[in-house]
C-alpha positions in Angstrom: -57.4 -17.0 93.7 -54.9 -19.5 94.9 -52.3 -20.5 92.6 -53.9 -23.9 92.2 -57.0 -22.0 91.1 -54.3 -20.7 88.9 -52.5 -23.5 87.4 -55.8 -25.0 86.6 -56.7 -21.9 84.5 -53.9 -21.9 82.5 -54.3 -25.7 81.9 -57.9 -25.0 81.0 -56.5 -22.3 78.7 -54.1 -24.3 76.9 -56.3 -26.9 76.3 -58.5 -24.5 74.7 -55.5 -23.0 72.9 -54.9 -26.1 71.1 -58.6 -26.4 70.6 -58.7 -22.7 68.9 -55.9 -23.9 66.7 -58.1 -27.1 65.5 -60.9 -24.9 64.8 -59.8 -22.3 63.0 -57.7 -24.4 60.5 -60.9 -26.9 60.4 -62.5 -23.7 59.0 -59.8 -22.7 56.8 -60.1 -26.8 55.2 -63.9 -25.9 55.1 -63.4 -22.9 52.5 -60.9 -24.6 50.6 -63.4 -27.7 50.3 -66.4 -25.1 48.9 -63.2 -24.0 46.4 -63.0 -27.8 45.5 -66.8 -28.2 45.2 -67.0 -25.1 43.1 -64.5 -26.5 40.9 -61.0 -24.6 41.7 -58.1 -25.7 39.7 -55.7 -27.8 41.1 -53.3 -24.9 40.8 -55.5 -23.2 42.3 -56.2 -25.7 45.2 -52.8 -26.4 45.3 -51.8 -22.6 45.9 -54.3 -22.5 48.6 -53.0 -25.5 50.7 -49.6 -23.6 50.0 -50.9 -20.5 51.6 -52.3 -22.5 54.8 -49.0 -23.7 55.5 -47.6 -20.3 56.0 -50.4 -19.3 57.6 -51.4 -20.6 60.6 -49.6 -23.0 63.6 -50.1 -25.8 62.4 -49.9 -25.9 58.8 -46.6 -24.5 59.5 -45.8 -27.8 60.8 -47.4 -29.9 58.7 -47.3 -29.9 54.5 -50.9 -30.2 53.8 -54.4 -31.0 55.0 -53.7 -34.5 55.5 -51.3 -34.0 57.9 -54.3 -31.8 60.1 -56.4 -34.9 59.8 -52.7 -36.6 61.4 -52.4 -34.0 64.2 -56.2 -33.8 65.3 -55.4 -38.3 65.4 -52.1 -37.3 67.6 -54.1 -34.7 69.9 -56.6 -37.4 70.9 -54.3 -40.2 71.2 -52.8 -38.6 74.1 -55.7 -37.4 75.6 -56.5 -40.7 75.3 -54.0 -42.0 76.7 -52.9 -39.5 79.5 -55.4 -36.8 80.4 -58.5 -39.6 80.3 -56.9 -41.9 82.6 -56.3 -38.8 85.2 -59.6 -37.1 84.9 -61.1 -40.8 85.9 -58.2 -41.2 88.5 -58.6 -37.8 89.8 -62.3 -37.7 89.2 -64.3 -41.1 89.4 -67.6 -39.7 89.0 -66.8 -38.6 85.1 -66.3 -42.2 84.1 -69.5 -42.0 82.0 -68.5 -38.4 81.0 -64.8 -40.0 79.8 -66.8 -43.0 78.2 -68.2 -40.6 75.7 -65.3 -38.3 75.3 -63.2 -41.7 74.2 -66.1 -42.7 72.2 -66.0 -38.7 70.4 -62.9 -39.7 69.9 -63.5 -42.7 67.9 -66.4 -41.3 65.8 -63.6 -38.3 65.3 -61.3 -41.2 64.0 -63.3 -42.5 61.8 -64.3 -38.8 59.9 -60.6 -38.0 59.8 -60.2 -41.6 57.9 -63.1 -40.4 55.8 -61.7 -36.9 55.1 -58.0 -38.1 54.4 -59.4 -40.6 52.0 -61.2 -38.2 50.1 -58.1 -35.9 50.1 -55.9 -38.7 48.7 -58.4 -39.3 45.3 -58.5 -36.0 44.9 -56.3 -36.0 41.9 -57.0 -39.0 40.4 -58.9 -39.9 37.2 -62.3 -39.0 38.7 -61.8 -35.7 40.6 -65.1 -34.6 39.5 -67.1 -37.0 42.2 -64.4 -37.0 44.4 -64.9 -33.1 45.3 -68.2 -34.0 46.5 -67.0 -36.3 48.9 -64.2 -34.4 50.0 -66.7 -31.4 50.8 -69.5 -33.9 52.6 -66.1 -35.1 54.7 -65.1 -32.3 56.0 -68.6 -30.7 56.8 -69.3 -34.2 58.5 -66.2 -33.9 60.1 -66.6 -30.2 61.3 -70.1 -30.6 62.4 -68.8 -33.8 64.9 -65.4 -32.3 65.7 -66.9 -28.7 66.8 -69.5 -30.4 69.1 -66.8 -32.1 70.4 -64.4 -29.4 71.5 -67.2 -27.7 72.9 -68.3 -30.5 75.2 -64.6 -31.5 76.3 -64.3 -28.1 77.0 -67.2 -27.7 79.1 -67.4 -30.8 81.2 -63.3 -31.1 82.0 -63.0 -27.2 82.9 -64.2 -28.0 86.8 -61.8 -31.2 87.0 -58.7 -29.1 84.9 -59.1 -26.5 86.9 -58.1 -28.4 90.1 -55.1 -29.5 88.6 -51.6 -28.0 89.5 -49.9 -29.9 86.4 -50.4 -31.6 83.1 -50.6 -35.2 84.3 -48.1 -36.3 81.6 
């Protein structure tokens, strides 16, 4: 393997590293949303988000949910903004590919909007058919976001694995 070969596997490998992280905290959210829809407490809801924070990477940086639906918004923005731009520079032929990554992206957005909405009426005066919408949200949101990964995953690994650096 030549250490381009290399580089481009570890790329690859962080990008799915970052990728792990998003899922496994997405599935963390789902169980505390089934909590919600089963009717936790807010103590109880509340302790749960606590225990998130000191659990994984990046609830340790963030203070609750809301600020996961913030960091999946970040992650995208500068894919969107660097990585996109170099796959089509360094890879014309994936314009169409890129198209619906960017367009993922949007869709992503918009669930994330959706989810952080929910989250915010959460305790207000009508919790009871807000939990509902929080739980719909997020399995909306996982079902879209997990499809994602996957595919971003699969059709940049021959193009990432080319690459010597990230290209910002």
């Amino acid at each position: 393997m030549t250490s381009l070969e290399e580089a481009g596997n570890v790329l690859l490998g962080q990008l799915k590293w970052v990728h792990s992280l998003v899922r496994r905290e997405l599935q963390a959210c789902r169980e505390l949303a089934v909590d919600v829809a089963n009717g936790a407490s807010l103590g109880d809801v509340r302790a749960q988000i606590e225990a998130l924070q000191t659990r994984g990477p990046l609830f340790q940086l963030r203070v609750n949910c809301l600020y996961y639906c913030r960091f999946v918004h970040s992650h995208h923005g500068h894919e969107d903004a660097w990585l996109f731009p170099a796959v089509r520079a360094s890879a014309p032929d994936l314009a169409a590919v890129v198209d619906k990554l960017e367009a993922d992206h949007r869709r992503v957005s918009d669930l994330l909007d959706a989810v952080e909405s929910a989250a915010n009426q959460l305790e207000g005066p009508d919790d009871v058919t807000v939990r509902p919408l929080l739980v719909g949200a997020l399995d909306e949101l996982s079902r879209h976001l997990l499809e994602h990964l996957a595919y971003e995953e699969e059709v940049l690994a021959p193009v990432l694995s080319t690459w010597d650096y990230w290209p910002f």
